[in-house]
ZAMARSE-507656 format. One record per atom (N, C-alpha, C): x, y, z. Coordinates in steps of 0.2 Angstrom, whole numbers, plus 5000, padded with zeros to 4 digits. Layout:
N
XYZ...
***
This chain:
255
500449945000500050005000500450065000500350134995500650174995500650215002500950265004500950285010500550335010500550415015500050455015500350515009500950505007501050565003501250524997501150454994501150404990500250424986499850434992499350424990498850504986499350554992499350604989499450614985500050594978500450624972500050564967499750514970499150484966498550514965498250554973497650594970497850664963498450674966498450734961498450704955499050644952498850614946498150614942497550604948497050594947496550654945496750704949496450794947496750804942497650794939497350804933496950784928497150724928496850664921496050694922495650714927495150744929494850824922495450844925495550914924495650944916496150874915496150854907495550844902495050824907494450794904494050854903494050884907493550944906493851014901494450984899494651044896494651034889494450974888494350954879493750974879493150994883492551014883492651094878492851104873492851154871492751124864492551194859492451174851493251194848493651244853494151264850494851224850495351184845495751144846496351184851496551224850496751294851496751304860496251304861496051304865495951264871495851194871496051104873496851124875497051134869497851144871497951174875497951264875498051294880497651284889497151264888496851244893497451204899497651134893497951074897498651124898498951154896499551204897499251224903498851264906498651284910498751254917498451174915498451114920499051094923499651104917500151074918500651144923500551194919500851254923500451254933499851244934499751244940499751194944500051154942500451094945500851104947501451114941501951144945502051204950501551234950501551324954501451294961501051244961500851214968501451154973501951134966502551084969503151124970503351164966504151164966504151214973504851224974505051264977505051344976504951384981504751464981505551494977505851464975506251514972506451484965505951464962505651454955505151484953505051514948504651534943504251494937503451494936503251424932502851494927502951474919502751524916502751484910502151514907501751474899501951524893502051474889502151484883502551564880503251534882503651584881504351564876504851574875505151564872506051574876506451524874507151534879507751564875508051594876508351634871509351604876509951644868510451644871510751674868511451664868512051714863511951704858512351744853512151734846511651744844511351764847510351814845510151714843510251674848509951594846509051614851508651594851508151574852507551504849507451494856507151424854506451444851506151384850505551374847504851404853504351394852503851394857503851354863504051364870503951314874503451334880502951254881502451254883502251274891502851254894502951274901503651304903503851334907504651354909504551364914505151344918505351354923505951374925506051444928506651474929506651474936507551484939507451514944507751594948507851614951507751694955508651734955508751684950509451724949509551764943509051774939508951764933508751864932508951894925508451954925507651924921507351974921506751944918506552004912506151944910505951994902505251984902504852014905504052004904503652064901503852094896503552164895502852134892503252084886502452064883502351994885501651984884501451924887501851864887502051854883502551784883502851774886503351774890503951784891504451754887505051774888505651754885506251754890506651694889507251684896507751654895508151684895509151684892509151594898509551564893509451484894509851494900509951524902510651494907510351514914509651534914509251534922508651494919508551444917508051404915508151344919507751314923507951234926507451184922506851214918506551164915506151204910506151144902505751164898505551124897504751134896504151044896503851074890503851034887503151024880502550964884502150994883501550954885501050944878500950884877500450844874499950814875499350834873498650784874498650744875499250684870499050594869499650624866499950584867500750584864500850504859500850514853500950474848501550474845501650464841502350464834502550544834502050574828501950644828501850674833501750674840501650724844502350724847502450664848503150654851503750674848503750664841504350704835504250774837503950804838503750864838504050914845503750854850504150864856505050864857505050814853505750814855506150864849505850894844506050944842506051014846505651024847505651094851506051084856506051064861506551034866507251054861507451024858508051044854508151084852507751114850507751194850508251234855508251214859508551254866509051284865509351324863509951354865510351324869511151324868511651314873511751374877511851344883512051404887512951424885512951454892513651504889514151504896514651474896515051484903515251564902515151604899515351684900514651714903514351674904513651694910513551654915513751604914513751574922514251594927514251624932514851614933514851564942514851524946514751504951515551484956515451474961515951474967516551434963517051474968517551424961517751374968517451354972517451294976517051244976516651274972515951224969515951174962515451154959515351134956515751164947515751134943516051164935515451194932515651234929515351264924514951214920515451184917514951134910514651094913514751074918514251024920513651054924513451114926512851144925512751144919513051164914512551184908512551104906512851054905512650994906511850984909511750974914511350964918510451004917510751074915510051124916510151154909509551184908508951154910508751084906508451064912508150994911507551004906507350944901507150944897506450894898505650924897505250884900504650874894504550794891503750794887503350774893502750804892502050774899501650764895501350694896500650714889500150654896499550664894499050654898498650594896498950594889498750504886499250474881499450424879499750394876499950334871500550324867500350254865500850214871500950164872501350104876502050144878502250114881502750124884503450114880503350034876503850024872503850044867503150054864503050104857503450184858503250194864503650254864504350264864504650224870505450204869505550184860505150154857505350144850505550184844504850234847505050324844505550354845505750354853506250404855506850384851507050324853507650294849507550304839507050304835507050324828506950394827506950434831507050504833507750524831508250504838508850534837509250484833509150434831509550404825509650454819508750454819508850524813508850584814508850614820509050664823509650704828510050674825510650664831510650764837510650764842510450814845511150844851511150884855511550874858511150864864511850814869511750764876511150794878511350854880510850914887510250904883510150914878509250914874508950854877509050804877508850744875508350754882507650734881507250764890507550714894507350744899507450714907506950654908506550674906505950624909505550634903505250584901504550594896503950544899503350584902502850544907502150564902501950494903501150494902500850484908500550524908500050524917499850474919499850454923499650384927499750324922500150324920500450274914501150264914501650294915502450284913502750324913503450314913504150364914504650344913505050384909505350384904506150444907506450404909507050444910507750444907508150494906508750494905509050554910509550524914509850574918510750584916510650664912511250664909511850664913511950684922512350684926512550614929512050584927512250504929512950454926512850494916513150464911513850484912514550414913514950444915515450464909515750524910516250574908515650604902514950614902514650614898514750724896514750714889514750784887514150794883514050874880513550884875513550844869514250824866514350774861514050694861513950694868513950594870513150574867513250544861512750524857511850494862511550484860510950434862511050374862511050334868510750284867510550234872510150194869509550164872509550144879510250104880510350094885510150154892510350204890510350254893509750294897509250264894508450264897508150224904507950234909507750204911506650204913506650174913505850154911505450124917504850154918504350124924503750114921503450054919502550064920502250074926501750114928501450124933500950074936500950054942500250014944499750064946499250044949498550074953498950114957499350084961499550094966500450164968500450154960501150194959500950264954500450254952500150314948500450374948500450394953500850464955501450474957501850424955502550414955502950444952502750464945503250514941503250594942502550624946502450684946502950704953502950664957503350644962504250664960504450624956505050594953505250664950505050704946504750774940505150824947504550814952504650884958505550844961505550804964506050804966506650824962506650824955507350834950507350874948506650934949506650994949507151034953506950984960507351034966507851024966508250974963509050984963509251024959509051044956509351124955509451184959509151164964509251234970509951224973510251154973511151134973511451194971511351214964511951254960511751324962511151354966510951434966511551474972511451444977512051464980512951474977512851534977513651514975513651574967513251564964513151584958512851654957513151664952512651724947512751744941512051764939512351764931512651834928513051844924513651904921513151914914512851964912512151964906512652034902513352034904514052074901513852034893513851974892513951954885513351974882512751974884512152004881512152054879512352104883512152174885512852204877513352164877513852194872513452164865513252094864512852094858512352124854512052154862511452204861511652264858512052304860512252384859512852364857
***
């Protein structure tokens, strides 16, 4: 039997996939989307830690005037300057701890898709990170962050999926740090690569399969991944201390 806070990250499982339901209750497809973005953003506003930031449909920008595609949720945190004049926001990769594309049902096509925008990401910059020079490397933050997240609320199987991911980067070769963190079908399965785990792994260190490891969910494990998701958000708050970012590179490309 799950425990009291097992049980807890099971009902929430549950309020979505609930939540999900009512939100396809529209005529506009446009809008079912946005809705579930919604769902997904206040999820997270209710889990992570107070010195994260959860913001919809924005765009992550870096050096080089590089900018990513449209992403569905973002997650920054408070070391960061902020760009919110217009609704979108927009956030220089190197204060980002998570980019999630979120899907309806996550098939072939939804999931090619996901994992494109995800690569989209801009590399960060060691000329803006700068952190304790007692602590942790540079490139193995930018390694590590931001973590790269598909959420979808239905699915095809678990192995169908792994099937995908893997004829993805064969024909898409990507770099390491894109490759997501976790890809979860709600009360169904998880889907992880942890890039800090892979040993002497760099941005070059190819895909592969082995690399993944895989859960199907019981009744009783449902809310296992939503769980997994917040906990690997918060190891990020490891690298805030110590740190700051230098927005010198920016600021010189700009003017």
């Amino acid at each position: 039997m799950p425990t009291s806070l097992g049980q807890y990250f099971n009902g929430v499982a549950d309020l979505i996939h609930s939540r999900s339901t009512i939100a396809s209750d529209s005529s506009q497809r446009g809008d079912i989307g946005t809705n579930r973005e919604v769902i997904c953003r206040d999820f997270f506003k209710k889990h992570i830690p107070a010195r994260f930031s959860v913001n919809t449909g924005g765009d992550i920008f870096g050096l080089g005037d590089a900018r990513s595609g449209q992403i569905d949720v973002i997650i920054g945190h408070d070391m960061s300057m902020n760009f919110t004049e217009n609704d979108r926001i927009r956030c220089p990769v190197e204060s980002v701890t998570a980019a999630i594309s979120v899907k309806t049902s996550l098939d072939k096509h939804s999931l090619f898709d996901a994992l494109s925008n995800l690569a989209s990401v801009p590399q960060g910059s060691e000329e803006v990170v700068n952190l304790s020079p007692l602590g942790k490397k540079k490139s193995d933050y930018l390694l590590t962050w931001p973590a790269g997240i598909v959420f979808a609320y239905d699915g095809v199987r678990v192995e169908t999926c792994l099937d995908h991911v893997a004829t993805f980067y064969a024909e898409n070769p990507v770099p390491f740090n894109r490759i997501p963190r976790a890809i979860v079908v709600n009360r169904k399965y998880l889907l992880t690569v942890c890039q800090y785990s892979v040993p002497n792994a760099t941005t070059a260190t190819p895909f592969d399969r082995s690399q993944v490891r895989g859960a199907t969910m019981l009744d009783g494990t449902r809310g296992s991944p939503l769980m997994w998701i917040m906990n690997e958000i918060s190891k990020g708050l490891t690298w805030l201390d110590g740190m700051w970012l230098d927005y010198e590179p920016y600021y010189n490309e700009a003017f």
